[in-house]
N, C-alpha and C positions, 0 to 999 in steps of 0.2 A: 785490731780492736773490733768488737762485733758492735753491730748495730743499737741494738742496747745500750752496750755500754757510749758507745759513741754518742749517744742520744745525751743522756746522766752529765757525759761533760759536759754537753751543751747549753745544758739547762740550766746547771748549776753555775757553768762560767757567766750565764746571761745575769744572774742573781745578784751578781758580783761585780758585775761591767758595768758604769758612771754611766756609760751611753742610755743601758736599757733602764739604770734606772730613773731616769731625767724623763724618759718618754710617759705622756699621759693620752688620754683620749682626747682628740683633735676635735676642738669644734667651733665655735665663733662666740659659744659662752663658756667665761673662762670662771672656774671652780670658783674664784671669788664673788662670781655675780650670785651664786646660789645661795637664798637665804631659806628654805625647805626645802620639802618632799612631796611627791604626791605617788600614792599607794593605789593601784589599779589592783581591783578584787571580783572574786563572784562570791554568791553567799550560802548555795548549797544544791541540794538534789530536787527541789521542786521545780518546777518549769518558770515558774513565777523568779525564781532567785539566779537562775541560770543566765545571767546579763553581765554587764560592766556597771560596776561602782568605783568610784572615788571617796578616798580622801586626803586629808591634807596633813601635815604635820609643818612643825618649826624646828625642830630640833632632832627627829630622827625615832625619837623615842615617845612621846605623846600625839596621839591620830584621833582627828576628830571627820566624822563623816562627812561629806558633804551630798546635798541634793537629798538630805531627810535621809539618808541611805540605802534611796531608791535608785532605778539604773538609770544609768545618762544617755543611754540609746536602747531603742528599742533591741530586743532582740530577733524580732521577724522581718524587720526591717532588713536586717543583714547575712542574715544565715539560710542557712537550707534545712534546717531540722526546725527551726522555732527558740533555738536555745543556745546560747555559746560559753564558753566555762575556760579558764586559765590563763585569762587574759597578762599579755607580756607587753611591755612597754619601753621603746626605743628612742633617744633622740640622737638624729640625724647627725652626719660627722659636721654639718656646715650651722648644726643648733639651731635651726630655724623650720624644721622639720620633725613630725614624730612620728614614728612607726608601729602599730599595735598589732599583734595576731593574736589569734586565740582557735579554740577548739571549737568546731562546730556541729554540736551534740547537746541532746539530751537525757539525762540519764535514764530514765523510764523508759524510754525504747531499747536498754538494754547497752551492758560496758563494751558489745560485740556489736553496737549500730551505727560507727559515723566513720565515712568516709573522706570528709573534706575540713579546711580547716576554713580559717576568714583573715584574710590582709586588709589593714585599714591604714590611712593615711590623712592627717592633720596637718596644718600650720599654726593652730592656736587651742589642742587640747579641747577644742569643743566641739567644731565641726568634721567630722571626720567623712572620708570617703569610702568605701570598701567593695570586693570582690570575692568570691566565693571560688576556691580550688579546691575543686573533687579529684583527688589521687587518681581514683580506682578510676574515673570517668578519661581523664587525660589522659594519662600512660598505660599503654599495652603491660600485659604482664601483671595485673593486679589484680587478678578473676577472684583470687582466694582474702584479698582485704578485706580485714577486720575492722581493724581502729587506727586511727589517724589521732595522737594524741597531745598534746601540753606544747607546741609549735614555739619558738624565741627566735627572734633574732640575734645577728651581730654584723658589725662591721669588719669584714675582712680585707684588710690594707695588702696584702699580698696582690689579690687581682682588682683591689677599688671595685668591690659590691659587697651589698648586702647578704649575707647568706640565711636562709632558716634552716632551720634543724628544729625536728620533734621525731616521736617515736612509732614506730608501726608492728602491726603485727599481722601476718599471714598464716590464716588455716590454724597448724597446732604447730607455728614457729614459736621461739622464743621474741618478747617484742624487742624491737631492733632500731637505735638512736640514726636517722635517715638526714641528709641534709642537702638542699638546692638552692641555688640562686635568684632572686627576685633580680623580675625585670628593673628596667630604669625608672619607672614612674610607680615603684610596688601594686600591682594591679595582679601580678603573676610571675611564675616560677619559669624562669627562661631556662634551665639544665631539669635532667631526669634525676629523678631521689639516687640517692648514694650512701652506703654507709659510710657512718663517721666515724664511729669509733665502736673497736673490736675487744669485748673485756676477754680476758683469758680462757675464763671459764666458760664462755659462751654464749651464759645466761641469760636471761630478760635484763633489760635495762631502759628507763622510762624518765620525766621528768628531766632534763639535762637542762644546764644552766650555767652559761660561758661568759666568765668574767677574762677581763684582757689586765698582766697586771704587768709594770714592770719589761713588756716583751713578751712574756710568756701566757699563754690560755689556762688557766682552772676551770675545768668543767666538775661540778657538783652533780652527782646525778643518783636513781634510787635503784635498788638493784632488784628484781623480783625473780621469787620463786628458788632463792639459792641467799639465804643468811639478809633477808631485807632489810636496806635503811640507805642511809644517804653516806655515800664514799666519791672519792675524788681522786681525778685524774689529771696532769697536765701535758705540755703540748707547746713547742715552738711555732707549730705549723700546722693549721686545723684542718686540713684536708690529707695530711699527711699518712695520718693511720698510726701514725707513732705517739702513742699514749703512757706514761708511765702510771700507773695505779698506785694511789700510793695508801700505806697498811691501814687498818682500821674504818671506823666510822665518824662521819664526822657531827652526827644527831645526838643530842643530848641529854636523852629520855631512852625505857624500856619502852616506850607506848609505840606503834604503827606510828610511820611517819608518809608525809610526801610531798613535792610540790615545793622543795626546797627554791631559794631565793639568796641571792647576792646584793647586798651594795654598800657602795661605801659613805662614811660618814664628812659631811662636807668639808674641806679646807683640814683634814684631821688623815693619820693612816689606820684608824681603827673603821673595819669593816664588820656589818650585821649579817650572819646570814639566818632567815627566817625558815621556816616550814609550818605544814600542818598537820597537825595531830589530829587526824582527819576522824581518828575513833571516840576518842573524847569532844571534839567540836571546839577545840582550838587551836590557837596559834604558838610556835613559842618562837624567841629571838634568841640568838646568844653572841657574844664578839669576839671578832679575833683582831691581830694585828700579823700575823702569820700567815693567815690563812692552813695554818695548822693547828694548830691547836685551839679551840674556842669553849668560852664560859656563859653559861647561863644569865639573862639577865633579864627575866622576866619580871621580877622587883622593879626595874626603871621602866618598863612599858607602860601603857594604855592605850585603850581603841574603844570606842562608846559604839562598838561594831561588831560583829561574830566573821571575821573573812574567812575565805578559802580560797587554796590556791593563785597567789596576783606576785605583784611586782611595784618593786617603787624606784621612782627616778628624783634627781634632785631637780628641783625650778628656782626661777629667776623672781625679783617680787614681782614684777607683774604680771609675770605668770599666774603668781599665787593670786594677785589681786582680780586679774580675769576673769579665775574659776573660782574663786567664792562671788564675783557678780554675777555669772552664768548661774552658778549651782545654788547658792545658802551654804551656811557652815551652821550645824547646832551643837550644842554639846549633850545634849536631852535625848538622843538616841539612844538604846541599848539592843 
């Protein structure tokens, strides 16, 4: 049996097997305590908009800004260009920890100017701490780096650590989905970049987004420069190399898309995944319960917000109670 096919059983028998499907994501807050969402975003291409925003939602599908829908950290405070964009948002396997990275750039200096990305680390979604990793500055071998871009985390149970993964591009490579280890305290990338995953074609591939479901990895990711949009692949084992691709697209619009997004709906097995219709200047949502097949449902949304490119996690109430007394909620934004 080839490898391949070898893979296909595996995957498929995990599907199938009580064991993997009993397994969820381990953490000290259990799915019941969550009563929202909160939606980390940035808001566009001016320097002024290139930060982290918040908002909140109760139900998955109504978002209301919070903090006026102004950023909640500066952005010079933390970056090395003045501006940071695609902010991802992790919590911790023990729930009492969050993890955010994001891209550290701005776009005015050019889609060929940022080298580095930004790790930041909270206890309570307000205070954050963070560190600035310049690729091209750390590791040998990156004379020709371009861009360092759309950085996510996940928790990888195989060696018990964090890993990121974003995308890079060298010279006139195709960009290329990269992925290292954060150290123990997320400050920095304790392994050298690696590719993660090798599409067939060979082509550019950017935006990747790794949901753990079941056992198995779904990576969402956008494919440029050879039929763009958002396709998916998955994966028993993320550093494997062994990805099956599977047919079609899973965006749900003609329109340019990117900056695809996963997550699931609380205590429910219907998952949203988001993107940006980054040409038009919005957002659209659509659900699955498959994670294949997915339907439009931008009828049941609202956001009194214009986002780009973020990520949403589910909270706890006091979570949610925290960050509307740190931030404000209005609904009078647009």
């Amino acid at each position: 049996m080839n490898k391949l096919l070898m893979l296909t059983f595996l995957l498929f028998g995990m599907n199938s097997n009580p064991f993997y499907a009993q397994q969820t994501q381990h953490n000290n807050s259990s799915s019941n305590d969550y009563v929202g969402y909160l939606f980390t975003y940035f808001k566009g291409n001016a320097v002024k908009d290139e930060a982290i925003c918040y908002a909140i939602s109760d139900d998955g599908y109504k978002y209301l800004a919070l903090n006026q829908n102004q950023p909640i950290i500066d952005s010079k405070l933390i970056s090395s260009t003045g501006g940071v964009r695609d902010p991802h948002l992790l919590r911790s396997e023990d729930g009492k920890t969050f993890y955010m990275v994001v891209t550290d750039m701005t776009s005015h200096k050019g889609w060929d100017s940022n080298r580095a990305m930004v790790l930041l680390k909270s206890s309570d979604l307000i205070n954050w701490t963070s560190s600035v990793v310049n690729i091209q500055q750390k590791y040998p071998g990156h004379e020709e780096l371009k861009r360092v871009w759309a950085p996510q985390t996940i928790y990888d149970s195989a060696v018990g650590k964090y890993m990121v993964y974003w995308s890079m591009k060298h010279a006139d490579g195709p960009d290329i989905i990269y992925y290292a280890y954060a150290n123990a305290d997320f400050t920095d990338l304790e392994s050298e970049p690696k590719q993660l995953f090798f599409p067939k074609n060979g082509k550019s591939c950017i935006d990747g987004d790794i949901v753990n479901k079941n056992g198995l990895y779904y990576m969402f990711y956008k494919t440029e420069g050879d039929g763009n949009g958002i396709r998916m692949a998955i994966t028993d084992s993320l550093t494997s190399g062994r990805w099956i691709e599977q047919p079609g697209y899973k965006h749900q619009t003609k329109d340019a898309v990117e900056g695809s997004s996963l997550f699931k709906i609380n205590n429910s097995n219907t998952y949203i995944l988001m993107y940006d219709v980054y040409m038009k200047g919005k957002y659209q949502f659509c659900e699955s319960i498959d994670l294949d097949t997915f339907k439009i449902i931008d009828k049941d949304v609202s956001m009194n917000f214009h986002p780009r490119h973020g990520s949403i996690i589910p909270i706890t109430k006091e979570e949610r109670a925290r960050l509307i007394s740190a931030f404000g909620m209005s609904s009078a934004i647009d």
